[in-house]
C-alpha positions in Angstrom: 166.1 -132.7 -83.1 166.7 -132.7 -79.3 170.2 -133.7 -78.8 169.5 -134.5 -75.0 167.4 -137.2 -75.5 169.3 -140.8 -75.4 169.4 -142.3 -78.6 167.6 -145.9 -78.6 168.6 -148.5 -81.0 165.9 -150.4 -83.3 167.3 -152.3 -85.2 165.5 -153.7 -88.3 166.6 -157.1 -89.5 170.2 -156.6 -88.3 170.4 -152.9 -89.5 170.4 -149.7 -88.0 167.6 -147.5 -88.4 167.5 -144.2 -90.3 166.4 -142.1 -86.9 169.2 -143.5 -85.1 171.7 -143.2 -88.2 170.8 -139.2 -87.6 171.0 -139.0 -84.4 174.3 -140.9 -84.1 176.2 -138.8 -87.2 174.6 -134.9 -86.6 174.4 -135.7 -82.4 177.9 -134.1 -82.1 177.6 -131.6 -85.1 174.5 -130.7 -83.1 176.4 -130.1 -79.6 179.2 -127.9 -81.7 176.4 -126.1 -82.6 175.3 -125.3 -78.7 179.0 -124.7 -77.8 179.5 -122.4 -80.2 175.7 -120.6 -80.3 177.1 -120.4 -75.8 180.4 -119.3 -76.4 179.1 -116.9 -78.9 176.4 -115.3 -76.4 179.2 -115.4 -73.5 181.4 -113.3 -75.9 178.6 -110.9 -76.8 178.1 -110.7 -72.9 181.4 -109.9 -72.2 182.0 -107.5 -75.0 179.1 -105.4 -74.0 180.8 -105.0 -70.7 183.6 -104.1 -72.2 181.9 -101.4 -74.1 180.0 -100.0 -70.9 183.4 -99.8 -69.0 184.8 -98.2 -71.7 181.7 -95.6 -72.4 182.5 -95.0 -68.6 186.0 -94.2 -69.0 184.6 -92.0 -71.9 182.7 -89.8 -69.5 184.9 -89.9 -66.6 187.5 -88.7 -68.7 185.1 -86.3 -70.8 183.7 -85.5 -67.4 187.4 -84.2 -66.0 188.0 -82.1 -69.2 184.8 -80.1 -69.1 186.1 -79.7 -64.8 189.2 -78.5 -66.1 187.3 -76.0 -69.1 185.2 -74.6 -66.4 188.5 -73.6 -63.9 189.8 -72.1 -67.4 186.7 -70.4 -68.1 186.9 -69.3 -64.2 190.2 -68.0 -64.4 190.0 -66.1 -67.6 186.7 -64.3 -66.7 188.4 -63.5 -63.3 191.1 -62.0 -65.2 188.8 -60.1 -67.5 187.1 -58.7 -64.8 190.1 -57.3 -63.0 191.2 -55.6 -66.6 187.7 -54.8 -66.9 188.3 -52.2 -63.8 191.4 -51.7 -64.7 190.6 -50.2 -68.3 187.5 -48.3 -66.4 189.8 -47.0 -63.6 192.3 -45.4 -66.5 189.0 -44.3 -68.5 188.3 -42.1 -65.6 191.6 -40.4 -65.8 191.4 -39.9 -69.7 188.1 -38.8 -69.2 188.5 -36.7 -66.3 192.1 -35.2 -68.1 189.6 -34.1 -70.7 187.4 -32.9 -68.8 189.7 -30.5 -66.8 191.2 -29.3 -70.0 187.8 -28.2 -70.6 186.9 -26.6 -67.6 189.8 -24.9 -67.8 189.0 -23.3 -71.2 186.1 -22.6 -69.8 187.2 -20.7 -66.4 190.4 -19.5 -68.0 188.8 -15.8 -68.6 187.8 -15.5 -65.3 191.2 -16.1 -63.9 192.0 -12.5 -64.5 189.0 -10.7 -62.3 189.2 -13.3 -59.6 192.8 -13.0 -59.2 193.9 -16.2 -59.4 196.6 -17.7 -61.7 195.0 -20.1 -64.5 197.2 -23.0 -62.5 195.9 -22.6 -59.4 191.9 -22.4 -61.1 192.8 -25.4 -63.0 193.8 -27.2 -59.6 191.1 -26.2 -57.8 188.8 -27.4 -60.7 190.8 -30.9 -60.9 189.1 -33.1 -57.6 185.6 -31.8 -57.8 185.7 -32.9 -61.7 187.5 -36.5 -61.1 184.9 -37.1 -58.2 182.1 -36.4 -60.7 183.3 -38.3 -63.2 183.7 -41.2 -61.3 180.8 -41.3 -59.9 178.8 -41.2 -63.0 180.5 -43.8 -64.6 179.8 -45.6 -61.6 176.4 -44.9 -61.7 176.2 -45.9 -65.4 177.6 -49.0 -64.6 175.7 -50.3 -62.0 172.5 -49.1 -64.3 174.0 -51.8 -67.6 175.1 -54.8 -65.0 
């Protein structure tokens, strides 16, 4: 039924027709049908915006967490990079303290015929050792990283 179209009146011996009987009784059951079907799409319409703004809130907000992860992640592998030195900076005096205790034992005999107290051989022993230490670990680093 096209609820646009005017309704003509026949009229059959006084009566009303059964066309125009329909038309006159589902005519406005028809148009609350339209309102409703428009009101309906319009609130569709307006709730899919409202579900795009609020997927874009989503990901600006989302968006500003993973920016503020990132300056976390930033700051922590900053930090572990400065102990990272830190813990290789003391490994070369542990190692090197080690390793002049052991040159020691090693040059302790020959203290005697050089003439030289074991303190002053142990000295002389220390910079040359701590210099070669470091560099190797420095070498050994740059050769991982």
């Amino acid at each position: 039924m096209n609820v646009s179209r005017p309704c003509v009146r026949r009229v059959f011996w006084g009566r009303q027709g059964f066309g125009e009987f329909m038309m006159r009784r589902y005519a406005p059951a028809m148009r609350t049908v339209k309102s409703t079907e428009t009101r309906l799409h319009t609130l569709a319409a307006r709730a899919l915006r409202a579900a795009d703004l609020l997927r874009t809130r989503v990901d600006v907000e989302r968006s500003a967490q993973n920016q503020a992860i990132l300056a976390s992640m930033d700051r922590r592998a900053d930090l572990q990079l400065r102990l990272q030195h830190t813990v290789e900076g003391l490994s070369v005096v542990a190692i090197s303290y080690y390793a002049v205790s052991l040159a020691g034992y090693l040059l302790y005999p020959l203290a005697g015929p050089l003439g030289v107290s074991k303190g002053l051989l142990t000295a002389a022993v220390t910079l040359p050792v701590v210099l070669g230490v470091w560099w190797t670990l420095r070498r050994l680093r740059r050769k991982i990283g």
